[in-house]
KELONU-714901 format. One record per residue (C-alpha): residue in one letter; y, z, x. Coordinates in pm, 1 decimal. Last residue first. Example, Ala and Ser with C-alpha at 12.3 -4.5 7.8 and 13.67 -1.06 7.14 Angstrom:
residues 2
+------+----------+----------+----------+
| type |       c2 |       c3 |       c1 |
+------+----------+----------+----------+
|    s |   -106.0 |    714.0 |   1367.0 |
|    a |   -450.0 |    780.0 |   1230.0 |
+------+----------+----------+----------+
//
This chain:
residues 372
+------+----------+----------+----------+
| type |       c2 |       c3 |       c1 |
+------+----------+----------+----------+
|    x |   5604.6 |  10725.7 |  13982.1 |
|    x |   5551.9 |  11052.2 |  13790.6 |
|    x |   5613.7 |  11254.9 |  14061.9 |
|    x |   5919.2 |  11049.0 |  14177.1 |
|    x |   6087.6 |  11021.7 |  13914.3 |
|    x |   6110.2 |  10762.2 |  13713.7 |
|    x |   6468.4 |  10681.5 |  13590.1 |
|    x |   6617.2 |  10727.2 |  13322.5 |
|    x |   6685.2 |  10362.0 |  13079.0 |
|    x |   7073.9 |  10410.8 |  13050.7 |
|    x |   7224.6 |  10427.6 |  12782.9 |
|    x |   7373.1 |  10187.8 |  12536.2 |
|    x |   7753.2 |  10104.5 |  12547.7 |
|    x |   7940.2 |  10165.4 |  12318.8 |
|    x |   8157.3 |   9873.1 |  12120.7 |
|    x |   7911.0 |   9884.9 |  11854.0 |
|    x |   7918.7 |  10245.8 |  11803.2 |
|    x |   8318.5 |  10234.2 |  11766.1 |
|    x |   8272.9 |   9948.1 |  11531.6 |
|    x |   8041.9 |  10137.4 |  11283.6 |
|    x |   8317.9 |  10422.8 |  11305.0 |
|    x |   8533.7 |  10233.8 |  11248.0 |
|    x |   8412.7 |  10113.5 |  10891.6 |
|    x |   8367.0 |  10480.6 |  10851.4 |
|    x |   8707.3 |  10586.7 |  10921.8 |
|    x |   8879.8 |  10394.3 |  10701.4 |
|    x |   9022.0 |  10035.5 |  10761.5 |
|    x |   9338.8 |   9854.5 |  10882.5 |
|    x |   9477.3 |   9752.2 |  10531.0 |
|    x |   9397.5 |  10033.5 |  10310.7 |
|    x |   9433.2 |  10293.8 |  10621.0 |
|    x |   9780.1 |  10143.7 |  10676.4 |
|    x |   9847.9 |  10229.7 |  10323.3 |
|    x |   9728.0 |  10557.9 |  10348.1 |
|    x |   9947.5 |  10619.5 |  10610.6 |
|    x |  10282.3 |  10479.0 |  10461.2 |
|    x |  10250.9 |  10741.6 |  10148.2 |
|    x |  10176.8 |  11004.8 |  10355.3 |
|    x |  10485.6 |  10912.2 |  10580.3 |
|    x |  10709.5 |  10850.7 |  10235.0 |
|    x |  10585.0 |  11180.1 |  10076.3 |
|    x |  10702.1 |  11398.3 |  10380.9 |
|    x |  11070.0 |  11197.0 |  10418.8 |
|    x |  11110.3 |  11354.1 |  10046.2 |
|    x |  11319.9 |  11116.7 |   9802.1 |
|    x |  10962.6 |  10960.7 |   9661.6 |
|    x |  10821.2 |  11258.5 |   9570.9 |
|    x |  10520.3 |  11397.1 |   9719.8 |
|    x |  10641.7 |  11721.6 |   9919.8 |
|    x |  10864.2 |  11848.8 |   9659.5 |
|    x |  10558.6 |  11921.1 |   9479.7 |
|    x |  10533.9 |  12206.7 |   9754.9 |
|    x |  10697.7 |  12149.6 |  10129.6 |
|    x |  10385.8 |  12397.6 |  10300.0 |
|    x |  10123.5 |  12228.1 |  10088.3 |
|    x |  10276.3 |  11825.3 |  10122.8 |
|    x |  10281.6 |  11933.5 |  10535.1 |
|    x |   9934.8 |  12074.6 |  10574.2 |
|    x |   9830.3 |  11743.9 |  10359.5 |
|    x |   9974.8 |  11543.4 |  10588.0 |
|    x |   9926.1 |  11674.3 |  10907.8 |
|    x |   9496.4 |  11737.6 |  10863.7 |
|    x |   9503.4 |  11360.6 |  10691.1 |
|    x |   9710.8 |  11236.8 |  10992.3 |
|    x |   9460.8 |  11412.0 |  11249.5 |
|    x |   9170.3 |  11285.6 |  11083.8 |
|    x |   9282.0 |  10862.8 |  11071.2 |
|    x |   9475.5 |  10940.6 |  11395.8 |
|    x |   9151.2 |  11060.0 |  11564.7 |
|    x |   8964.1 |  10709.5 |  11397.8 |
|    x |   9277.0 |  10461.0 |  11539.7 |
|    x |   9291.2 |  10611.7 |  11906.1 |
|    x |   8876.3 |  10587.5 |  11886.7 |
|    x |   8882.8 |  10234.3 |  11762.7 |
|    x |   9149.8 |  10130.6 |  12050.0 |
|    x |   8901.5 |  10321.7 |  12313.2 |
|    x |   8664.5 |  10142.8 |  12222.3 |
|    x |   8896.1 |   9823.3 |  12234.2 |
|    x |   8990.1 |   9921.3 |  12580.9 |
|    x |   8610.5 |   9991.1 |  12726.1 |
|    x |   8641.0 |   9709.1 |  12954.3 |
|    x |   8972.5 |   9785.1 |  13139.3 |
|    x |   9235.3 |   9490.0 |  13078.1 |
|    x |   9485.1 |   9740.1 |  13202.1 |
|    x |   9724.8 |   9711.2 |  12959.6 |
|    x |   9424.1 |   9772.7 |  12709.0 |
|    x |   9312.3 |  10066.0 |  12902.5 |
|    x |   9691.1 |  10245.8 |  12925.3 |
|    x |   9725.5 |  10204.5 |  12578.8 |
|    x |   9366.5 |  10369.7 |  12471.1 |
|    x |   9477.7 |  10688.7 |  12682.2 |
|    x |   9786.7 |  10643.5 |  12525.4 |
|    x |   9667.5 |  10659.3 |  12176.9 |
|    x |   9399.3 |  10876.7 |  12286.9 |
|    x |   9653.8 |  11191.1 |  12368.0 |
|    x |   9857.9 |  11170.5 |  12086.2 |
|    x |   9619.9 |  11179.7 |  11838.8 |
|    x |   9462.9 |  11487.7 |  12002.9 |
|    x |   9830.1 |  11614.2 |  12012.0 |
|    x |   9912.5 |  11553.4 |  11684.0 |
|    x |   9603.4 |  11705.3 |  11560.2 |
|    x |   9686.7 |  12061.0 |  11815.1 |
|    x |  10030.0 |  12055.4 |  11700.6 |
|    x |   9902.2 |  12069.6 |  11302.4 |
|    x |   9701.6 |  12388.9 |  11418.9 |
|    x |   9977.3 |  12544.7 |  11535.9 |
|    x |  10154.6 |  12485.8 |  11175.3 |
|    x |   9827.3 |  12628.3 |  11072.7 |
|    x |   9924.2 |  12930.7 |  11287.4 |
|    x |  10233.6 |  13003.5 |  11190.9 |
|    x |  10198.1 |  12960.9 |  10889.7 |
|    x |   9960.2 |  13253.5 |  10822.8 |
|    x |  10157.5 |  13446.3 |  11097.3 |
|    x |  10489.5 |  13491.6 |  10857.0 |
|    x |  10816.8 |  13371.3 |  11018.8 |
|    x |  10804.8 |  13050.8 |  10896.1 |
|    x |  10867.1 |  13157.1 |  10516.7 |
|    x |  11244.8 |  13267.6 |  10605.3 |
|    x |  11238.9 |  13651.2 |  10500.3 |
|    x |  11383.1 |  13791.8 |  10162.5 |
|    x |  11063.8 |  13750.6 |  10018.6 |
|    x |  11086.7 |  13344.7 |  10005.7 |
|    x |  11313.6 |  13175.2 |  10220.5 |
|    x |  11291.1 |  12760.9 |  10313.7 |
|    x |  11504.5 |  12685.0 |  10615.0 |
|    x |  11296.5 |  12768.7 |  10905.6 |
|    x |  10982.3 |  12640.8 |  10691.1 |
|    x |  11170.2 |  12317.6 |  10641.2 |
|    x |  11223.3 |  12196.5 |  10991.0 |
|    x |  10882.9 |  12298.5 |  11118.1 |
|    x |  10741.2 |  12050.8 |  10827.4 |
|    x |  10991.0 |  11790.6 |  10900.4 |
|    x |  10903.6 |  11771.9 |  11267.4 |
|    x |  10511.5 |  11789.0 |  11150.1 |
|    x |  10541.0 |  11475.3 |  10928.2 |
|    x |  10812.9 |  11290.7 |  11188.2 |
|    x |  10547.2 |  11361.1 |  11408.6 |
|    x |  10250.5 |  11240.3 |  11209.6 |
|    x |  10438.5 |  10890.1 |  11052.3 |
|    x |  10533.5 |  10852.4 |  11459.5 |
|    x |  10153.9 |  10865.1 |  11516.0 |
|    x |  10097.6 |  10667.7 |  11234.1 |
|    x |  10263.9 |  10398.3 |  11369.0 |
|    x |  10075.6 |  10401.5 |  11730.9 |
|    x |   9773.4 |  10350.6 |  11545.2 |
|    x |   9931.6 |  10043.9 |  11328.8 |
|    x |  10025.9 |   9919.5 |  11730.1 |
|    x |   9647.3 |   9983.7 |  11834.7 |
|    x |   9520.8 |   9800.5 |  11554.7 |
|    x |   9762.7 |   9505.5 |  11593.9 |
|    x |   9639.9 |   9508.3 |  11977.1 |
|    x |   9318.4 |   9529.7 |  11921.8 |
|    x |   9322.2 |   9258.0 |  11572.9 |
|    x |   9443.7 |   9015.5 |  11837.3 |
|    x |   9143.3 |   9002.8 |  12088.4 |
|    x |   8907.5 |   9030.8 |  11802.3 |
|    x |   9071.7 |   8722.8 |  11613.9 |
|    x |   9098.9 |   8507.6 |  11916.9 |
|    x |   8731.3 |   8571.9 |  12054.5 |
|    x |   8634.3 |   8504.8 |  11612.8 |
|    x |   8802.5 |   8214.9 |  11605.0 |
|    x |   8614.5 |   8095.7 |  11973.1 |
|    x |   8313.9 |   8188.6 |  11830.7 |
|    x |   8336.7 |   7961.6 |  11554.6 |
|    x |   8644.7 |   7782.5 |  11473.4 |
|    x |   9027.3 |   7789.5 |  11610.5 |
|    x |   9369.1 |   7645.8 |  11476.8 |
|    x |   9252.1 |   7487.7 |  11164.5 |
|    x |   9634.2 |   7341.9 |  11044.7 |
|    x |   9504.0 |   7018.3 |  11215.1 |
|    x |   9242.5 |   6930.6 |  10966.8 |
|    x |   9544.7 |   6866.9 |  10754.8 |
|    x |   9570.1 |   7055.2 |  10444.6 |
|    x |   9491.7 |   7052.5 |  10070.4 |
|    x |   9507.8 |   7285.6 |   9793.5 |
|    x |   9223.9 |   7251.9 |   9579.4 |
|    x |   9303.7 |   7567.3 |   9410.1 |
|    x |   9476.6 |   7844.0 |   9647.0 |
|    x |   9610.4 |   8184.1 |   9521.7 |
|    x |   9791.2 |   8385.1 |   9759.2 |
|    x |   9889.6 |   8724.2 |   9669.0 |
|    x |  10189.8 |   8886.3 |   9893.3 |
|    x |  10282.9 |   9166.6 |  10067.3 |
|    x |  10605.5 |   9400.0 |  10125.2 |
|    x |  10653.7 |   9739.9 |  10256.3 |
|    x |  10773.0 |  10020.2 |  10045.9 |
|    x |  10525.2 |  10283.3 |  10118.4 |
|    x |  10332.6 |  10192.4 |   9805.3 |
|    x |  10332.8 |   9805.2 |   9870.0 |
|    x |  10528.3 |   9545.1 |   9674.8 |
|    x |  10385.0 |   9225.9 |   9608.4 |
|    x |  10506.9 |   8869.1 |   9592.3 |
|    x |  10287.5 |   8626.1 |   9419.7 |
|    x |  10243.3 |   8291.8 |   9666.6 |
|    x |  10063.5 |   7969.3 |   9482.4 |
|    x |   9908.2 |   7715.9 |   9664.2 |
|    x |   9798.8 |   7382.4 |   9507.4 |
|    x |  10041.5 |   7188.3 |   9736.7 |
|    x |  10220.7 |   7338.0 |  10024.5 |
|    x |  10587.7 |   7423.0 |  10073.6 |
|    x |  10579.3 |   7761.4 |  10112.2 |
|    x |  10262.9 |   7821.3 |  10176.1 |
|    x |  10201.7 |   7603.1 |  10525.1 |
|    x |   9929.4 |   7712.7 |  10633.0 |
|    x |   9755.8 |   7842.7 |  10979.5 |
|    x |   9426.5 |   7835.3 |  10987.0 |
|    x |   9105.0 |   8016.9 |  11154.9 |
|    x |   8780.5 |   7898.5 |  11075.8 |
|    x |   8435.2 |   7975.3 |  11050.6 |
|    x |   8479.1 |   8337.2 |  10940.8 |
|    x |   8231.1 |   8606.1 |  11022.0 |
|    x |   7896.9 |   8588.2 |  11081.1 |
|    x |   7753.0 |   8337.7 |  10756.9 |
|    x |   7873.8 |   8043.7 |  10860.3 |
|    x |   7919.2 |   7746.0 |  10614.2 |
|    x |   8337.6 |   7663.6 |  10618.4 |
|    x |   8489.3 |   8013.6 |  10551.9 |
|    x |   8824.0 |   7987.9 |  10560.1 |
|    x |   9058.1 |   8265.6 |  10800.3 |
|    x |   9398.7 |   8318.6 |  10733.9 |
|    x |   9736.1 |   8277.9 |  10855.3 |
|    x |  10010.5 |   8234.4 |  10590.4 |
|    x |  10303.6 |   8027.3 |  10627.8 |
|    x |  10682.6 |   8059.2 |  10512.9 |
|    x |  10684.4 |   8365.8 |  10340.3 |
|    x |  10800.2 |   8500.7 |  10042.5 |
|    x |  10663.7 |   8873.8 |  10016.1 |
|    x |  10635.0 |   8963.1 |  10417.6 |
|    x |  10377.0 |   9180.9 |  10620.7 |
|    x |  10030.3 |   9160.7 |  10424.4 |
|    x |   9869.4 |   8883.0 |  10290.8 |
|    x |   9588.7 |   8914.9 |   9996.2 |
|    x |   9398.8 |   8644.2 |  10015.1 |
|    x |   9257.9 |   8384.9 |   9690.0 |
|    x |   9002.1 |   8100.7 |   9669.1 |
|    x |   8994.4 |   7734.9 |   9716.2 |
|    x |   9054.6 |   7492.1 |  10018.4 |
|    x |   9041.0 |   7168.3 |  10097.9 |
|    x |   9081.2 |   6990.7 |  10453.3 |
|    x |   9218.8 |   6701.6 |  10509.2 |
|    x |   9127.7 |   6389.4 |  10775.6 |
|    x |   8844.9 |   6293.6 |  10546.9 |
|    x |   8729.9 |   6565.7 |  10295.1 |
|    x |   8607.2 |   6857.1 |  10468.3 |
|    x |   8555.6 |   7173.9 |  10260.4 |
|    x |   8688.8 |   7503.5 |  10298.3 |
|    x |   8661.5 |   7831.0 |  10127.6 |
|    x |   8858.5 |   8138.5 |  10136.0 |
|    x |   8789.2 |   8488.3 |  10029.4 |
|    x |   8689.4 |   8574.3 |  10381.4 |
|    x |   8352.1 |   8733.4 |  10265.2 |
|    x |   8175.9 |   9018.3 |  10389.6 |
|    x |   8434.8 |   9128.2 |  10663.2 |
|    x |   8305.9 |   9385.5 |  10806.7 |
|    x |   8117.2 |   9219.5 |  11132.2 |
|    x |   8478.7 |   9115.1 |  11216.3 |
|    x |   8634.1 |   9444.2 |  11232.0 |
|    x |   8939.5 |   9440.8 |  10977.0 |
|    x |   9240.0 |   9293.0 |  11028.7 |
|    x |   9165.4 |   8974.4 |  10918.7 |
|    x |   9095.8 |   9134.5 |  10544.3 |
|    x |   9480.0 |   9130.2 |  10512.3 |
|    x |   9554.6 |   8765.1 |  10549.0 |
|    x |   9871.5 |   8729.5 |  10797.7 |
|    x |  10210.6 |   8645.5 |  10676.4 |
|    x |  10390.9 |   8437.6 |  10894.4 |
|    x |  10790.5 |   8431.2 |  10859.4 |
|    x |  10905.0 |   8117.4 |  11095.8 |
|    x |  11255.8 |   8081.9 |  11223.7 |
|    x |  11306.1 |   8461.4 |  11439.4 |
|    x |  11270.1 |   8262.8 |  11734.7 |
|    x |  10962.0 |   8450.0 |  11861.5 |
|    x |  10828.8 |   8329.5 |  11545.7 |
|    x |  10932.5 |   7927.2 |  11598.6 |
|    x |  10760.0 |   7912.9 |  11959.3 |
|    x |  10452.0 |   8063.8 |  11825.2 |
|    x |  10456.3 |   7793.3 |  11533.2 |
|    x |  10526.9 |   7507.3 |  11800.0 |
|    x |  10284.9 |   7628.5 |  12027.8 |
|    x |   9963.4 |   7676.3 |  11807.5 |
|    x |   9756.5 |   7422.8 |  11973.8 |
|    x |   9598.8 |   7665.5 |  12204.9 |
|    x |   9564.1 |   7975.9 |  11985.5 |
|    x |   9612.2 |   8273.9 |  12192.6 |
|    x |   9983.7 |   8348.1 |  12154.0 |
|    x |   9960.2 |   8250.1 |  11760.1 |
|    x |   9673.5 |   8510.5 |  11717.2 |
|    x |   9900.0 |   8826.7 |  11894.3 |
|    x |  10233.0 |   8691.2 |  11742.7 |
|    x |  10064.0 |   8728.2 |  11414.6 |
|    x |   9962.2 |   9084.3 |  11485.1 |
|    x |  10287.8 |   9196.4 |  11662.7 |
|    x |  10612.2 |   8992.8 |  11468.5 |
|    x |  10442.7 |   8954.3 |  11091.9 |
|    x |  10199.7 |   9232.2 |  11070.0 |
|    x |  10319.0 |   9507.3 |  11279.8 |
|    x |  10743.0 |   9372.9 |  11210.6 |
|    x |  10741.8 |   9318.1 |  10823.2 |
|    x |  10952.0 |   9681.1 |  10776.3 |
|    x |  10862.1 |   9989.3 |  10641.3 |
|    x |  11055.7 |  10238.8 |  10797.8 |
|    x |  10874.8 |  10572.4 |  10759.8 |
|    x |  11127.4 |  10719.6 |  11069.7 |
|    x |  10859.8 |  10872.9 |  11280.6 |
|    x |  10652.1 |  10517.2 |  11154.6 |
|    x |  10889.7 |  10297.5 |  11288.0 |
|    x |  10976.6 |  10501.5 |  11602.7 |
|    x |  10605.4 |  10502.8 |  11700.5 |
|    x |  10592.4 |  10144.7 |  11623.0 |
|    x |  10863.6 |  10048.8 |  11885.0 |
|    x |  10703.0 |  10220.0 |  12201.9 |
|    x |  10345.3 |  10135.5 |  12092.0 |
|    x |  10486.1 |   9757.8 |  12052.8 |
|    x |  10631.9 |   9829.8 |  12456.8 |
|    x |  10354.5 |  10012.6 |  12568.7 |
|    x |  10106.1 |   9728.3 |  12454.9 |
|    x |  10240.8 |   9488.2 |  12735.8 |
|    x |  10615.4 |   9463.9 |  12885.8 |
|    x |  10559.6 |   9029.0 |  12914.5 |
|    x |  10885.8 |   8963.5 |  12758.8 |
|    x |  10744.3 |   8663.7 |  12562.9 |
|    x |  10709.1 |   8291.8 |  12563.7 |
|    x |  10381.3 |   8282.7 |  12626.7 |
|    x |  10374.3 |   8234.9 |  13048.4 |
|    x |  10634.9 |   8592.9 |  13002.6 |
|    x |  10328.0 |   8752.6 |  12852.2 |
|    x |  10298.4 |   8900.9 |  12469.8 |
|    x |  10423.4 |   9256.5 |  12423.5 |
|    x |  10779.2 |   9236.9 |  12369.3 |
|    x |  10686.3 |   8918.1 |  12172.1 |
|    x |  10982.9 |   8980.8 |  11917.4 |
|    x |  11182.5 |   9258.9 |  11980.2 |
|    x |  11506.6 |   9098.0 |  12133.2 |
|    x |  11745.5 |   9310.6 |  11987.0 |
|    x |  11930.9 |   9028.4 |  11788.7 |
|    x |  11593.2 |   8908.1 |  11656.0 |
|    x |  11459.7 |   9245.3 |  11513.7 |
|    x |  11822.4 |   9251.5 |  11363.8 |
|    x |  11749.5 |   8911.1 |  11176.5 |
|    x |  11386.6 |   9041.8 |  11056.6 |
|    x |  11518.9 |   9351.7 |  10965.5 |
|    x |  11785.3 |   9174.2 |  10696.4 |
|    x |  11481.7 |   8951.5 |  10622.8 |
|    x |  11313.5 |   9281.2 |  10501.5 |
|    x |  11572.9 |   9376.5 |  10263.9 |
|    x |  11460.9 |   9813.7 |  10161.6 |
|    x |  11716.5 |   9946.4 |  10447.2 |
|    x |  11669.3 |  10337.9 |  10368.9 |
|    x |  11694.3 |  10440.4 |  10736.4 |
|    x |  11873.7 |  10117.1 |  10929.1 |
|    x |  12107.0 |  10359.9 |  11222.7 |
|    x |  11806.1 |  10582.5 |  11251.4 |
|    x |  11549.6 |  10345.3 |  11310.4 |
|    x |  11746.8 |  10177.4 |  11525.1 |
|    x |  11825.7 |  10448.6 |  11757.1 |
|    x |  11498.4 |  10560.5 |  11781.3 |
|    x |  11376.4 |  10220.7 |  11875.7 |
|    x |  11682.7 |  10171.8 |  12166.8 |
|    x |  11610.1 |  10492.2 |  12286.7 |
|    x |  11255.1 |  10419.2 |  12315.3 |
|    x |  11324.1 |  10071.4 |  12441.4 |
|    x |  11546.7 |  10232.2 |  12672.0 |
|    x |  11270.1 |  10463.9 |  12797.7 |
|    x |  11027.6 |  10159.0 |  12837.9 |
|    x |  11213.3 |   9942.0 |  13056.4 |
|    x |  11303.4 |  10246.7 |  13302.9 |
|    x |  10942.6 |  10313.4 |  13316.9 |
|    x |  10719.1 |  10678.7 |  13244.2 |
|    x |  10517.9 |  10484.8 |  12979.2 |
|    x |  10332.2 |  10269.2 |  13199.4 |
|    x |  10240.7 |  10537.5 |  13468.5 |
|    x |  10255.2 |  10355.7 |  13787.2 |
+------+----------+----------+----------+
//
């Protein structure tokens, strides 16, 4: 069965749209949070045996894509989809899992996590074992919520290939940690955390090692695949306005849509969103799958969207004017919301790297027979 074409997933759709609409403008991301509760969004994606609804990637690709059509910038990738993804695969994370699908616990998650591992050249973070505690030093930037009420990050601990361990903290009441709110460009929220031999049980360490990193890779997929699935909304809302506004805009005594010139790069605009279109679900349908090649895929959803939202956006700024960056323009907001997903996600050339990673080498030809 096609997983988009379900009853489940065209109310959600409705449902997201619907949302979006009815809270355009809302700036109070705890006043999302509690409506994100009421409707039942968090763990959408995560299994039934986790707590969740068990609907799979189509369902956070469902509710992103409405997000970002609608610029709405709200904690829900980071906080609800990303840090739901590492909780849900943590064994001794439970409790904290339990109190995010809730709507009781605000995680923040450390930016750099999302990231491809082999990318990361430094957590940031160090820990040291002292006794039944662990201390750490050095500073994160967290992304989805400005107060929150832990912060999951990763510590380096003496490995060199990626981070060592993976903990959960408890910032808001925790000694020798300081949390500096942060505003981001397209109105989302983040936060600074600043830790000087601030001290934690060894127990906040959730993973370590290869197993981190399993948990980690697994997670930053599906967060990747939902901030792809965001700018995909960001494009159509982008070309939507566009087509909009050169109906309405005159110039020469004729509407300005009717000449050929824009015409055609308008066309041209369809053609991006449609090649972004088209490997988002393609890369959907592979991770609900469990197919092999799904976080390939994932990287090549995220890469087309980086090109075809560049192509959109700028199209869309030229054929709007100055009007086009402002603040009070729905145009400026989705550019605006883009770039700062490609800030915390990654460009195209740290991708890029991954994408070759995750392909497969070629196969050794073989001998034919005359030269066998």
């Amino acid at each position: 069965m096609d997983i988009f074409d379900t009853p489940e997933m065209a109310m959600l759709r409705e449902s997201a749209a619907r949302f979006v609409a009815d809270n355009a403008g809302e700036t109070d991301a705890g006043r999302l949070w509690a409506r994100f509760l009421d409707l039942g969004w968090f763990g959408l994606d995560l299994p039934e045996e986790k707590g969740g609804c068990g609907l799979g990637p189509a369902a956070a690709v469902a509710v992103m894509e409405a997000m970002g059509r609608g610029a709405l910038a709200s904690p829900y990738l980071a906080g609800s989809l990303f840090a739901g993804g590492i909780l849900s695969r943590c064994a001794d994370a439970g409790e904290a899992l339990d109190g995010l699908l809730r709507g009781r616990l605000r995680v923040a998650v450390q930016a750099s996590l999302a990231l491809p591992p082999h990318d990361v050249a430094a957590t940031g973070i160090a820990a040291a074992g002292d006794g039944s505690s662990l201390r750490l030093d050095g500073e994160a930037l967290l992304v989805g919520w400005a107060r929150t009420d832990a912060a999951l990050v990763a510590a380096a601990a003496g490995e060199r290939d990626g981070p060592a361990l993976l903990l959960l903290l408890p910032v808001a009441d925790m000694a020798g940690a300081t949390v500096e709110p942060l505003a981001f460009a397209d109105g989302g929220e983040g936060a600074r955390l600043v830790l000087r031999d601030a001290a934690v049980p060894r127990g906040a360490a959730l993973a370590g090692g290869d197993e981190g990193r399993a948990i980690l890779d697994a997670a930053r997929t599906g967060a990747l695949l939902a901030a792809a699935a965001d700018n995909l909304g960001a494009m159509q809302g982008l070309f939507d306005a566009t087509l909009a506004y050169v109906k309405l805009r005159r110039q020469f005594g004729r509407a300005i849509g009717s000449f050929q010139a824009l015409q055609f790069r308008l066309t041209d605009m369809w053609i991006k969103l449609d090649e972004a279109r088209s490997l988002v679900m393609a890369a959907t349908t592979a991770l609900a799958h469990g197919e092999a090649d799904a976080a390939r895929l994932v990287a090549a959803a995220w890469i087309q969207g980086l090109w075809s939202g560049r192509m959109i956006a700028e199209e869309a700024v030229q054929m709007h004017g100055a009007i086009g960056m402002t603040q009070e323009c729905a145009v400026g907001r989705a550019f605006r919301r883009m770039l700062v997903n490609e800030t915390i996600f990654g460009g195209e050339d740290v991708h890029l790297r991954a994408y070759d990673r995750l392909t497969p080498a070629p196969a050794a030809p073989e001998a034919s027979a005359a030269t066998a």
